[in-house]
N, C-alpha and C positions, 0 to 999 in steps of 0.2 A: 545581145539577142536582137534579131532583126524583125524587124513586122515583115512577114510572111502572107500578110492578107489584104496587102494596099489594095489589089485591083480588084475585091471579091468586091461584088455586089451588095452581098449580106454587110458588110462593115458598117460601123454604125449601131446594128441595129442587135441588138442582143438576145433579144428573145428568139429573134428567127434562126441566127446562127447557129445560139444551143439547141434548135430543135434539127438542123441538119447535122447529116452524118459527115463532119469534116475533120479531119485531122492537123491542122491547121490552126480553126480556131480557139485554140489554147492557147497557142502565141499570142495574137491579137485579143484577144481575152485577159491576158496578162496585161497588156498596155493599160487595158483600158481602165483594168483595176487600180494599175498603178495611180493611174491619173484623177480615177474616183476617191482611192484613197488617200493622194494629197490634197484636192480636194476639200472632201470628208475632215481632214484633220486641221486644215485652216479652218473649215467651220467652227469645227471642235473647240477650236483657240480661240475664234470671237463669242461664240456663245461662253465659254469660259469667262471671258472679260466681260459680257452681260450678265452672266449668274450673278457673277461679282458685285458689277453695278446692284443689281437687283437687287441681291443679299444683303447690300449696305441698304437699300431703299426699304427691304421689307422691314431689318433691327430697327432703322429708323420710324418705320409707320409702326413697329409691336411697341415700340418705345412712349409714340403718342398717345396709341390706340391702351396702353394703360394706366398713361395718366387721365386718359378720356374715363378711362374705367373708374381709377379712384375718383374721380372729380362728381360721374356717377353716383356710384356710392354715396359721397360725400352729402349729397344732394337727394341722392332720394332718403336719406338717413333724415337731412333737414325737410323734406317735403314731409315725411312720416311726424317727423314732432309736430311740425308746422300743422301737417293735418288734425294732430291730435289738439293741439291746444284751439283750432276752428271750432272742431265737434264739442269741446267743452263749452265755448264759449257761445255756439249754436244753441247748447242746452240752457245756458245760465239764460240767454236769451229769449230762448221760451217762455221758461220762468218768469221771467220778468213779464212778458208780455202777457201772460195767463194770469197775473197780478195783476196788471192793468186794466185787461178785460174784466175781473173780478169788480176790481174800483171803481172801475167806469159802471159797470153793472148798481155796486152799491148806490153810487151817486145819483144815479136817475131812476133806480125803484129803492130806495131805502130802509132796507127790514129792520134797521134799530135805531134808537138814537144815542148820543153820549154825554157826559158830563166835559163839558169844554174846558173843565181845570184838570183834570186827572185820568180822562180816558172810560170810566165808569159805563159800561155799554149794557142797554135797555132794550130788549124786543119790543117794536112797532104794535102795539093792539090798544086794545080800547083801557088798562092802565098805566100805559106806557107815561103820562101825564105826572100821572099819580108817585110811580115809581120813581124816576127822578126829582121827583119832587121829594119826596123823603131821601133821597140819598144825595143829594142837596145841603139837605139839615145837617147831614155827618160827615162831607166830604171835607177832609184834613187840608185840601190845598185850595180852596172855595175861600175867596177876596173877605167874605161876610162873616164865614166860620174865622177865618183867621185873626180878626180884628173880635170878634166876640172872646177869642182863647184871649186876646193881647188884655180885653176889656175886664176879664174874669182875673187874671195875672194882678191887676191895679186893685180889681176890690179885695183881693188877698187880706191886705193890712185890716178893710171895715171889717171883714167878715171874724176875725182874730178878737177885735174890738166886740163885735155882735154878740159873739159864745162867750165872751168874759163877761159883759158888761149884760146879757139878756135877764137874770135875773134878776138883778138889780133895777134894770128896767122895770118889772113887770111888778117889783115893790113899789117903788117912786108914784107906778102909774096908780096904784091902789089907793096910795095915798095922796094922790094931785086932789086939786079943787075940780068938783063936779063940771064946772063953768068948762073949763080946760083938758078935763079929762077924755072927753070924743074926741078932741082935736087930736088931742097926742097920741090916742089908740088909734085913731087912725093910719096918722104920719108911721107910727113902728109897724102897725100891720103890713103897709105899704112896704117898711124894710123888710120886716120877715118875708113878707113874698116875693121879693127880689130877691133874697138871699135862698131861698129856698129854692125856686125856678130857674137858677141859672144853669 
């Protein structure tokens, strides 16, 4: 087929051509497609070989882009405990500090006092004195009570001797010499009220 439209005017330009009345340019219109259409399909071919490119680029970037994801995951999983074990330890904190404040409080206005062997705690008022002081007298762990229990443990044996031997006393003493006799009611009275008061 020959180009029939070398010397037209219009050649070239396509839009003008189809808008005239030519019979002609179907020939030249034919070329021209030809030429677009090879063209057009070398493009075809490299864009084909870029898709390609791409395609391996994209599997490659979803490939990272989901171990970005699990790694994500992974990590907001550990930001979530992590955060969790903050807020507990936030709270124990508190705690602790509202103790503090509490202690600090006790320490510098002091509403009780205590027994410094066993914890024994006494409201601050005007028998406060008083009261440790008799719980004092009975405190089990108290250096003075414990040696009085050790003291009472030792007269065990007199006191065994005392309840056997008391009547007998109180014959002997009857019959002591007048001279002698105060003396020794005395010295046993003096026993009896130690045996009796401890």
């Amino acid at each position: 087929m020959s180009d029939q439209c070398g010397r037209c005017e219009l050649r070239g330009k396509l839009q003008d051509c189809l808008r005239e009345d030519c019979f002609q340019h179907d020939n030249w219109f034919a070329f021209v497609l030809q030429e677009q259409l090879a063209e057009k399909e070398k493009e075809i071919e490299q864009l084909k070989e870029q898709n390609d490119k791409f395609m391996w680029q994209v599997r490659d970037t979803c490939a990272r882009a989901e171990k970005a994801e699990n790694l994500v995951a992974k990590y907001k999983n550990y930001y979530e405990v992590t955060a969790n074990e903050l807020t507990e330890i936030n709270k124990q904190l508190k705690q602790v500090e509202a103790e503090n404040a509490a202690l600090r409080e006790e320490i510098n206005n002091p509403k009780r006092t205590f027994c410094a062997w066993c914890g024994y705690t006494v409201e601050i008022d005007d028998d406060a004195a008083t009261g440790i002081a008799e719980h004092v007298r009975t405190c089990e762990k108290h250096p003075l009570n414990i040696e009085i229990d050790a003291l009472r443990e030792r007269l065990r044996p007199v006191e065994e001797v005392y309840k056997k031997h008391e009547v007998w006393a109180r014959e002997w003493l009857s019959t002591a010499p007048v001279s002698s006799r105060s003396r020794m009611l005395e010295f046993w009275q003096a026993i009896c009220k130690t045996m009796e008061g401890k």
